[in-house]
MMTF fields as JSON, N, C-alpha, C and O atoms, coordinates in Angstrom:
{
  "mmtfVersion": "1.0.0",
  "mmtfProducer": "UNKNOWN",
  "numBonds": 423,
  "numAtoms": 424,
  "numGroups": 106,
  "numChains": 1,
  "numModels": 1,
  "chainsPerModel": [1],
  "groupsPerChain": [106],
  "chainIdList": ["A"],
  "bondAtomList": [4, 2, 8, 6, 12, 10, 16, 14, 20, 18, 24, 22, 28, 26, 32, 30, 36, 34, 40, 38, 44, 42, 48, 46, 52, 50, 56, 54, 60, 58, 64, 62, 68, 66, 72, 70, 76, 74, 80, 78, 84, 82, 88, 86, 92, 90, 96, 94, 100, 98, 104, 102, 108, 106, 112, 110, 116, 114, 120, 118, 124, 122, 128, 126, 132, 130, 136, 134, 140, 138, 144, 142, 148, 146, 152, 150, 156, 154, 160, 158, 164, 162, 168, 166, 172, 170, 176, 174, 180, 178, 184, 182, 188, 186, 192, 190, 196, 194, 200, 198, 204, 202, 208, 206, 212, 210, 216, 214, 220, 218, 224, 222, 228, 226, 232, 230, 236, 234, 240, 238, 244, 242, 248, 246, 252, 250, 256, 254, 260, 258, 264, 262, 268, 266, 272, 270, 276, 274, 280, 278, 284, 282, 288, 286, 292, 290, 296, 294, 300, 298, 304, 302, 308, 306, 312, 310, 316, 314, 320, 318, 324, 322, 328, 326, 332, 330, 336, 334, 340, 338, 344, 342, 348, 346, 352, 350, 356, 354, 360, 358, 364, 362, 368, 366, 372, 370, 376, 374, 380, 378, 384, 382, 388, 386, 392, 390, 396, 394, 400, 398, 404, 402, 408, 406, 412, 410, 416, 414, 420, 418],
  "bondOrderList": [1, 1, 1, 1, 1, 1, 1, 1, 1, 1, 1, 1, 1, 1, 1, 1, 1, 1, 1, 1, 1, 1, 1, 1, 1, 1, 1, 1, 1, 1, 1, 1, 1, 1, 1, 1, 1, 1, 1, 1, 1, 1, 1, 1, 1, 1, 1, 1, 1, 1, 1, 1, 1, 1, 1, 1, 1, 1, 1, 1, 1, 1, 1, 1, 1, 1, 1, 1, 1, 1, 1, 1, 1, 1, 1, 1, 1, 1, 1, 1, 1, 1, 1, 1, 1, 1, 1, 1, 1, 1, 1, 1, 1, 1, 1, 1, 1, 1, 1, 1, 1, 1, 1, 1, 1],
  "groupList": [{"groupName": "UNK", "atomNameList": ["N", "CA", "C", "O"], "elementList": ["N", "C", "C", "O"], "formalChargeList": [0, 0, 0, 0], "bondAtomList": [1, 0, 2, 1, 3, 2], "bondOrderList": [1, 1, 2], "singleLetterCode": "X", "chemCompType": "L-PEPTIDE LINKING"}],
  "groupTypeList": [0, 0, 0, 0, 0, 0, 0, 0, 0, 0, 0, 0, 0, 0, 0, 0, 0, 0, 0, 0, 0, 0, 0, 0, 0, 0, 0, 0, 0, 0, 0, 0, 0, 0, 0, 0, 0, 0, 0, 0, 0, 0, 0, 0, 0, 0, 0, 0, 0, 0, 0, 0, 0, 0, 0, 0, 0, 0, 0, 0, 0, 0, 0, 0, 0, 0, 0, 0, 0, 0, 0, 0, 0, 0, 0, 0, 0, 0, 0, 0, 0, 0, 0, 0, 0, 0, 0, 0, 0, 0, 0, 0, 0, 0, 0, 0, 0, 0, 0, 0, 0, 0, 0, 0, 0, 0],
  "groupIdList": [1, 2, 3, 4, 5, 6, 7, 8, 9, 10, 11, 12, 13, 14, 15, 16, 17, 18, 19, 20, 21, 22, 23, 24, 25, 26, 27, 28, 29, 30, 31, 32, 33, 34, 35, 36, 37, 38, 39, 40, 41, 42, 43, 44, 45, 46, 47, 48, 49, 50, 51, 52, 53, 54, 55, 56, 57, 58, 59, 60, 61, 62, 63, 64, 65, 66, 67, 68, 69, 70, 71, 72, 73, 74, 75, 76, 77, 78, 79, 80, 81, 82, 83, 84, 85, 86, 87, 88, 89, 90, 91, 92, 93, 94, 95, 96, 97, 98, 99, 100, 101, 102, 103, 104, 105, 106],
  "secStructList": [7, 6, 6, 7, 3, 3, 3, 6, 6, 6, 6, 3, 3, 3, 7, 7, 1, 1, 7, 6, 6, 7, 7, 7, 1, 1, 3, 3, 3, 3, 3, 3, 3, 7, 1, 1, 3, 3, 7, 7, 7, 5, 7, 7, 1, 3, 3, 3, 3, 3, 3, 3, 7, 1, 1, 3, 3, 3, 3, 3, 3, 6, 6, 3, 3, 3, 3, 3, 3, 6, 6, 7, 3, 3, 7, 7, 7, 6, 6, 7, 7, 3, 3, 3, 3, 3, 3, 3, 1, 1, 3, 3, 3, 3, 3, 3, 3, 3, 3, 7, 7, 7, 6, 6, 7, 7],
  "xCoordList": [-16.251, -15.829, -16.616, -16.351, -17.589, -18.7, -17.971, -18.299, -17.082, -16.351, -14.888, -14.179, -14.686, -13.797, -13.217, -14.149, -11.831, -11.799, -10.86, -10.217, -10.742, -9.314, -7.437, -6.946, -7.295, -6.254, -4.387, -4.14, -3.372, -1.93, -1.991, -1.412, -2.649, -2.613, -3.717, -3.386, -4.759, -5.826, -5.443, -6.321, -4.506, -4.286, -4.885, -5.486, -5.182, -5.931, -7.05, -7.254, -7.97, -8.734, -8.785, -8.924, -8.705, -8.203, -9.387, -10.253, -9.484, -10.56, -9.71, -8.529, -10.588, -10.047, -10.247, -11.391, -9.365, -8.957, -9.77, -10.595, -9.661, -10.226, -11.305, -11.261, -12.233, -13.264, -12.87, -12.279, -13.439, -13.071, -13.124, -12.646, -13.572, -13.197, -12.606, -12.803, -11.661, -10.428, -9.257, -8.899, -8.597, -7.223, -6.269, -6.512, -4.977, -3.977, -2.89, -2.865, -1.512, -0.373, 0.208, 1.366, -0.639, -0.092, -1.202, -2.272, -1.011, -1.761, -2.092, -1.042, -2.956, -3.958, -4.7, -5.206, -5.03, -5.694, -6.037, -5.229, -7.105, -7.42, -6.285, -5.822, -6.063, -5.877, -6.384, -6.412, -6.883, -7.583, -7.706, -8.476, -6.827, -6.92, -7.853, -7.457, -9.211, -10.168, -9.846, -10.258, -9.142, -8.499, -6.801, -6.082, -6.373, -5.116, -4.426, -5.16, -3.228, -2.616, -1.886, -1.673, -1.415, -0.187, -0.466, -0.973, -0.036, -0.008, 1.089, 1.986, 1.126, 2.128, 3.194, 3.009, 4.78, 5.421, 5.952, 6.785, 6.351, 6.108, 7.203, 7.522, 7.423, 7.898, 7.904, 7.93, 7.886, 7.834, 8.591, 9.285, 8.156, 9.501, 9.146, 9.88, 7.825, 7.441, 8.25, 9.231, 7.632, 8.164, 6.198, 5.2, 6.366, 5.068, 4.516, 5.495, 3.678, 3.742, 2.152, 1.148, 2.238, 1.078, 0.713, 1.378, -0.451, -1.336, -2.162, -3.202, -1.658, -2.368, -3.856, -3.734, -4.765, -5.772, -6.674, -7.677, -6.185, -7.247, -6.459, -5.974, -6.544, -5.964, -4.288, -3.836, -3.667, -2.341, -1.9, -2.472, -0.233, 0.818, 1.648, 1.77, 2.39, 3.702, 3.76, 2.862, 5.19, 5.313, 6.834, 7.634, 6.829, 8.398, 8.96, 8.418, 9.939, 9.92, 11.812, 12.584, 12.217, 13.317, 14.032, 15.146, 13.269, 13.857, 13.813, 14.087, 13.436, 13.766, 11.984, 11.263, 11.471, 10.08, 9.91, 10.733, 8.979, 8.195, 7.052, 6.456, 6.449, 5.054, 4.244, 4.714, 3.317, 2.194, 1.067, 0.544, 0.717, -1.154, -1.629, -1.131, -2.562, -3.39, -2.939, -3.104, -2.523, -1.678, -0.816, -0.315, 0.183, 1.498, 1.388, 0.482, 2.583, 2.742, 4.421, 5.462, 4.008, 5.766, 5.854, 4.893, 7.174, 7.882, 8.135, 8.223, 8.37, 8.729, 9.468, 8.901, 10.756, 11.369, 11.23, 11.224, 11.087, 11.135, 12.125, 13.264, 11.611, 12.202, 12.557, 13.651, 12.139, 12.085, 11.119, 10.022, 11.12, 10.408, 9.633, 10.238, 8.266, 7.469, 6.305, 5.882, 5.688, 4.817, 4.211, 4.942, 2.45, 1.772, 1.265, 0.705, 1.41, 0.679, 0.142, 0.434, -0.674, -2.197, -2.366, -2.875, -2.07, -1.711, -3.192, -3.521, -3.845, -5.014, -6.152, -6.108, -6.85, -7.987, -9.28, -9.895, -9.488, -9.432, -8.408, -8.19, -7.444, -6.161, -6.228, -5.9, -6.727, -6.92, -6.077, -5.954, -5.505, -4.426, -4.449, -4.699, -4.202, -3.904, -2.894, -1.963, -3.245, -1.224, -1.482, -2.516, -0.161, -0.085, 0.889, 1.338, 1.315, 2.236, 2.588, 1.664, 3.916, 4.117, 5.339, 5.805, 5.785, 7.36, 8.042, 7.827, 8.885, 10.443, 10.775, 10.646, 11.443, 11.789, 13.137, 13.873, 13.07, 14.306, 15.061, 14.79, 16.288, 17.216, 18.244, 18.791, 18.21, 18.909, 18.398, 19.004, 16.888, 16.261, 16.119, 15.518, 16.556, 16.918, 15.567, 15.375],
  "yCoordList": [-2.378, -1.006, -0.416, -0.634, 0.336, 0.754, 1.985, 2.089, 2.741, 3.361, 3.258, 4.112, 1.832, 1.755, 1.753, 1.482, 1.981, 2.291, 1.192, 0.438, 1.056, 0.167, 1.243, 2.221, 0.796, 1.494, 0.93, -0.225, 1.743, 0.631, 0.0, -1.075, 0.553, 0.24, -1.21, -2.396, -0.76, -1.558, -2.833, -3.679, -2.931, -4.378, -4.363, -5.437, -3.643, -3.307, -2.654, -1.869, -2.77, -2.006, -1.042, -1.695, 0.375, 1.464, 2.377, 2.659, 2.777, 3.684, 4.537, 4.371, 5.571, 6.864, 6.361, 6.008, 6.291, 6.032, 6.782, 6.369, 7.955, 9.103, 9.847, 10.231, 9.964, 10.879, 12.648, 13.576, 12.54, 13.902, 15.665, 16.747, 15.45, 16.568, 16.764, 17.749, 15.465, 15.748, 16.088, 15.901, 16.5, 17.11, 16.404, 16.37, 15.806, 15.126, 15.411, 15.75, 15.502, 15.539, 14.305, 14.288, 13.525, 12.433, 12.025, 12.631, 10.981, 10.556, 9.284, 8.648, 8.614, 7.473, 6.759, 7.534, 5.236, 4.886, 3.041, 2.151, 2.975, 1.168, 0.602, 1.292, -0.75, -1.041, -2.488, -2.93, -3.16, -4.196, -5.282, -5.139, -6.473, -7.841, -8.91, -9.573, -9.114, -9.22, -11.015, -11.854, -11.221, -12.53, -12.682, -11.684, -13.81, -14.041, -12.974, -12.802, -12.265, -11.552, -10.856, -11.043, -9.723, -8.734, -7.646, -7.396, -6.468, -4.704, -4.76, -5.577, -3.933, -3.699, -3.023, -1.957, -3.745, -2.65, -2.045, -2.172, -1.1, 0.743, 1.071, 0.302, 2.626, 3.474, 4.754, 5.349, 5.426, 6.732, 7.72, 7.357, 9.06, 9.235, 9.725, 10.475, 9.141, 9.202, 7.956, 7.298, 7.88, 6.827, 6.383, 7.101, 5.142, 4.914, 3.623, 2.881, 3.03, 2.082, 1.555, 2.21, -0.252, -0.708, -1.671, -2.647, -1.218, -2.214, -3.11, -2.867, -4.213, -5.562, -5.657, -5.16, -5.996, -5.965, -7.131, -7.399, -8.054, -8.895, -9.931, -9.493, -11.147, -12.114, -12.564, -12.555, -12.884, -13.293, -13.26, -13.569, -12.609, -12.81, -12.347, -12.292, -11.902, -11.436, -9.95, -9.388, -9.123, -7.834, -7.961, -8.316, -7.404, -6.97, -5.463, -4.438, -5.549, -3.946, -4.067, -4.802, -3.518, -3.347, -4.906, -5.299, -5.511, -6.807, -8.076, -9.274, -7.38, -8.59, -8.714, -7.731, -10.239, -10.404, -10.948, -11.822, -10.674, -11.482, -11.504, -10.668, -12.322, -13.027, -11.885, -11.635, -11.47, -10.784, -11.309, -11.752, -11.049, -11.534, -10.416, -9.315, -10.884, -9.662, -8.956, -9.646, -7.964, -6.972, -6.719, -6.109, -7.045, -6.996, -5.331, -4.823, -4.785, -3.371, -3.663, -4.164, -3.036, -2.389, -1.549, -0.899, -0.933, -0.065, -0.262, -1.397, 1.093, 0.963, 2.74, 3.826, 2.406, 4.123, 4.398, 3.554, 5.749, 6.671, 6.065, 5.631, 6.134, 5.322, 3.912, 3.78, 2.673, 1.43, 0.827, 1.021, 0.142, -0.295, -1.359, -1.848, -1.513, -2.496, -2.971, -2.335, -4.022, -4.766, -5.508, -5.971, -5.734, -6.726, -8.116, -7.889, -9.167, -10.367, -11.134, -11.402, -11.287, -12.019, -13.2, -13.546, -14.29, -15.375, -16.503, -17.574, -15.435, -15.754, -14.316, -13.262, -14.707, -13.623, -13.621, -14.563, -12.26, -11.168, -10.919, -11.51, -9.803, -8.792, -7.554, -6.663, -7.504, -5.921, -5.132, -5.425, -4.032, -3.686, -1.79, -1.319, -0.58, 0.387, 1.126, 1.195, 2.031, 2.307, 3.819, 4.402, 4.531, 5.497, 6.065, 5.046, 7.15, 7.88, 9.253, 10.065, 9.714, 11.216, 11.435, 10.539, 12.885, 13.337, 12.912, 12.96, 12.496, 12.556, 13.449, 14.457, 13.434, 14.687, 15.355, 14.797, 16.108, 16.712, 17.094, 17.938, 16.196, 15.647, 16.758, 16.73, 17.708, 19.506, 20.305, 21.136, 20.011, 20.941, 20.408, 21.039, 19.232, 19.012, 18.411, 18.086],
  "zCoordList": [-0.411, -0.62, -1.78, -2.962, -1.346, -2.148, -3.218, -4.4, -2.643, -3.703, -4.333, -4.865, -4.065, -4.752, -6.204, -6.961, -7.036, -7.975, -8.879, -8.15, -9.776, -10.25, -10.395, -10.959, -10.007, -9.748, -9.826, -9.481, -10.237, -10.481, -11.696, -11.854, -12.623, -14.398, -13.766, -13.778, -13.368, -13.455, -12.294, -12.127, -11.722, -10.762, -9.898, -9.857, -8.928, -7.532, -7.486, -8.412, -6.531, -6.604, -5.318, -4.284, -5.117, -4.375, -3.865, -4.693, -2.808, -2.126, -1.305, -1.001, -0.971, -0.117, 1.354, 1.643, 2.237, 4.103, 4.658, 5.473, 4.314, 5.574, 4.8, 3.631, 5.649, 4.869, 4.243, 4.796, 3.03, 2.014, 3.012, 2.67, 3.739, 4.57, 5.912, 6.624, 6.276, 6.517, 6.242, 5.079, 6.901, 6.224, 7.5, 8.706, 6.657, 7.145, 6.89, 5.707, 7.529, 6.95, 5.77, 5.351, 5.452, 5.002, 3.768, 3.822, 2.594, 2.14, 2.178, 2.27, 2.156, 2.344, 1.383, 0.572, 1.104, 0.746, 0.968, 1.235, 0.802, 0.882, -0.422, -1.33, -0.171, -1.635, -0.988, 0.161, -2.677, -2.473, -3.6, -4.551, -3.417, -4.414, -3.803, -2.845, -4.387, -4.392, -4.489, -3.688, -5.504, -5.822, -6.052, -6.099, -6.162, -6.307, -7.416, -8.389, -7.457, -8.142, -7.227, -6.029, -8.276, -7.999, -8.374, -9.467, -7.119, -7.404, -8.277, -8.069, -9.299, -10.239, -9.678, -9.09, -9.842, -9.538, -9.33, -10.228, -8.612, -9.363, -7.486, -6.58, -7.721, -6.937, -6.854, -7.931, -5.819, -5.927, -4.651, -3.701, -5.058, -4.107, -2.552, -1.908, -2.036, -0.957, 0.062, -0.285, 1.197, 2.203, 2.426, 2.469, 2.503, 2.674, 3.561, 3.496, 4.229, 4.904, 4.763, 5.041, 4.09, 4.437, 5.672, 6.019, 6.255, 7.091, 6.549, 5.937, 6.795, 6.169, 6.999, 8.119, 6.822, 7.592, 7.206, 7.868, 5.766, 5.991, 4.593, 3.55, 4.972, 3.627, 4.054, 5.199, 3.006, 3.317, 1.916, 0.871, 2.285, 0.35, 1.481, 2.705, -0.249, 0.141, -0.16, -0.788, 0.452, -0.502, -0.326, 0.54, -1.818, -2.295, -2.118, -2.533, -1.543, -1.242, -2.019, -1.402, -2.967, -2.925, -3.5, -3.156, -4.269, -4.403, -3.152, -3.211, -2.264, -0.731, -0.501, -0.331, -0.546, -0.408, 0.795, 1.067, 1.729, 3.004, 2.995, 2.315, 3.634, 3.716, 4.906, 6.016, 4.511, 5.588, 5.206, 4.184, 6.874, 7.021, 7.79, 8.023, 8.081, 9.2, 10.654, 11.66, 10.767, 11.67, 11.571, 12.515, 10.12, 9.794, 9.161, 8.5, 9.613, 9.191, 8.365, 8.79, 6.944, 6.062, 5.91, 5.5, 6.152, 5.633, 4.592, 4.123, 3.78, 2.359, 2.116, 2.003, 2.111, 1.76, 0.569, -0.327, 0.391, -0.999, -1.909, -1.74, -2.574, -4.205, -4.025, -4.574, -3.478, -3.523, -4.143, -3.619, -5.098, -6.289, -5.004, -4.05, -5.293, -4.162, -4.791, -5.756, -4.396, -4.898, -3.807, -2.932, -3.749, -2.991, -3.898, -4.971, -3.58, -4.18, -2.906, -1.741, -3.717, -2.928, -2.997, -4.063, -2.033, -1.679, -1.549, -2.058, -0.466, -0.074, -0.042, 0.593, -0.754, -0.973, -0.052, 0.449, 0.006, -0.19, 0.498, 1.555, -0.103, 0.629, 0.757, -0.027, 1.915, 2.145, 3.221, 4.411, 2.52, 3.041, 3.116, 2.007, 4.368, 4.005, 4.009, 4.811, 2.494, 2.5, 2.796, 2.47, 3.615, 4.773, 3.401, 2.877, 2.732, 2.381, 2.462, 2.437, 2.567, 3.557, 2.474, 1.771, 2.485, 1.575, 2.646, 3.857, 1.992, 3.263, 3.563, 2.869, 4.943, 5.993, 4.898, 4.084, 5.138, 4.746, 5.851, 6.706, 5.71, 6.305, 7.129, 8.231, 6.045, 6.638, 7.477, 8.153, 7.463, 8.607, 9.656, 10.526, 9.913, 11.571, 11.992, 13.164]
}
Protein backbone atom coordinates (compact mmCIF):
# COMPACT_ATOMS: atom_id res chain seq x y z
CA UNK A 1 0.00 0.00 0.00
CA UNK A 2 1.97 2.69 -1.60
CA UNK A 3 -0.09 5.37 0.23
CA UNK A 4 -0.54 4.28 3.20
CA UNK A 5 -0.47 6.23 6.49
CA UNK A 6 0.03 5.42 10.35
CA UNK A 7 -3.00 5.80 11.77
CA UNK A 8 -5.21 4.90 15.56
CA UNK A 9 -2.46 6.85 17.69
CA UNK A 10 0.14 5.30 15.39
CA UNK A 11 -1.01 1.28 15.65
CA UNK A 12 -2.10 0.59 12.09
CA UNK A 13 -1.27 1.53 9.12
CA UNK A 14 -4.50 3.05 6.99
CA UNK A 15 -5.12 3.95 3.20
CA UNK A 16 -8.08 5.36 1.28
CA UNK A 17 -10.68 2.18 -0.38
CA UNK A 18 -12.06 4.05 -3.17
CA UNK A 19 -10.42 6.32 -5.42
CA UNK A 20 -10.49 10.36 -4.41
CA UNK A 21 -13.04 11.14 -6.96
CA UNK A 22 -15.62 9.00 -6.00
CA UNK A 23 -18.35 9.83 -3.98
CA UNK A 24 -20.14 7.24 -1.66
CA UNK A 25 -22.75 7.19 0.87
CA UNK A 26 -20.41 5.69 3.29
CA UNK A 27 -16.82 5.98 4.52
CA UNK A 28 -13.92 3.64 3.81
CA UNK A 29 -10.62 2.66 4.42
CA UNK A 30 -7.70 -0.22 4.28
CA UNK A 31 -6.37 -0.85 7.67
CA UNK A 32 -3.22 -2.73 7.99
CA UNK A 33 -0.90 -4.72 10.83
CA UNK A 34 2.02 -5.41 8.96
CA UNK A 35 3.21 -7.56 12.09
CA UNK A 36 1.84 -9.00 15.25
CA UNK A 37 -0.12 -6.29 17.40
CA UNK A 38 -3.24 -4.39 18.14
CA UNK A 39 -5.62 -1.45 16.62
CA UNK A 40 -6.08 0.65 19.62
CA UNK A 41 -9.25 0.67 21.16
CA UNK A 42 -11.46 3.25 20.47
CA UNK A 43 -15.31 3.89 19.33
CA UNK A 44 -17.37 6.00 17.62
CA UNK A 45 -20.70 6.81 16.85
CA UNK A 46 -20.93 5.31 13.40
CA UNK A 47 -21.98 1.51 12.64
CA UNK A 48 -19.15 0.11 10.76
CA UNK A 49 -18.06 -3.27 9.29
CA UNK A 50 -14.61 -4.92 8.59
CA UNK A 51 -13.62 -7.30 5.67
CA UNK A 52 -10.80 -9.38 6.58
CA UNK A 53 -9.00 -10.03 3.40
CA UNK A 54 -5.71 -11.33 4.31
CA UNK A 55 -3.80 -12.83 7.72
CA UNK A 56 -5.59 -14.13 10.84
CA UNK A 57 -6.44 -12.52 14.81
CA UNK A 58 -8.99 -11.68 16.54
CA UNK A 59 -11.50 -8.60 16.95
CA UNK A 60 -13.11 -7.32 20.00
CA UNK A 61 -16.19 -5.64 19.45
CA UNK A 62 -17.94 -4.68 22.73
CA UNK A 63 -15.87 -6.77 25.13
CA UNK A 64 -16.90 -10.26 23.29
CA UNK A 65 -13.64 -11.42 21.06
CA UNK A 66 -13.63 -13.94 17.89
CA UNK A 67 -11.08 -15.16 15.71
CA UNK A 68 -11.16 -13.97 11.80
CA UNK A 69 -9.23 -14.92 8.77
CA UNK A 70 -9.74 -14.28 5.22
CA UNK A 71 -13.54 -13.69 4.00
CA UNK A 72 -14.74 -13.11 7.44
CA UNK A 73 -17.03 -9.98 7.57
CA UNK A 74 -17.94 -7.85 11.38
CA UNK A 75 -20.30 -6.00 12.42
CA UNK A 76 -19.63 -3.46 14.78
CA UNK A 77 -22.67 -0.90 16.03
CA UNK A 78 -22.26 2.75 16.82
CA UNK A 79 -20.65 3.28 20.04
CA UNK A 80 -19.06 -0.27 20.74
CA UNK A 81 -15.59 0.09 21.86
CA UNK A 82 -13.62 -2.49 19.13
CA UNK A 83 -10.29 -3.57 18.44
CA UNK A 84 -8.24 -5.81 15.70
CA UNK A 85 -5.10 -7.98 16.83
CA UNK A 86 -2.97 -9.63 14.52
CA UNK A 87 -2.36 -13.14 15.12
CA UNK A 88 -0.74 -13.89 11.89
CA UNK A 89 0.79 -11.23 9.70
CA UNK A 90 0.20 -9.45 7.42
CA UNK A 91 -3.66 -8.42 8.45
CA UNK A 92 -5.32 -6.80 6.05
CA UNK A 93 -8.60 -5.82 6.54
CA UNK A 94 -11.44 -3.09 5.01
CA UNK A 95 -13.43 -1.05 7.26
CA UNK A 96 -16.96 0.14 5.61
CA UNK A 97 -18.45 3.10 8.02
CA UNK A 98 -21.99 4.91 7.55
CA UNK A 99 -24.21 7.30 10.43
CA UNK A 100 -26.88 5.30 11.77
CA UNK A 101 -30.30 5.33 10.31
CA UNK A 102 -32.36 7.34 12.25
CA UNK A 103 -34.70 5.19 13.64
CA UNK A 104 -37.91 7.93 13.40
CA UNK A 105 -37.81 8.38 9.84
CA UNK A 106 -38.92 5.06 9.02
Amino acid sequence: MDNAKRAHGDTIWAAPFLPPDMTAPFKSAWGYLEEPGQLEPHSHPADEIYCIFRGRGRVVVGGEEAQVENGDVVSIPAGAEHSIICDQAPLLWAAVWWDPLDKDKG
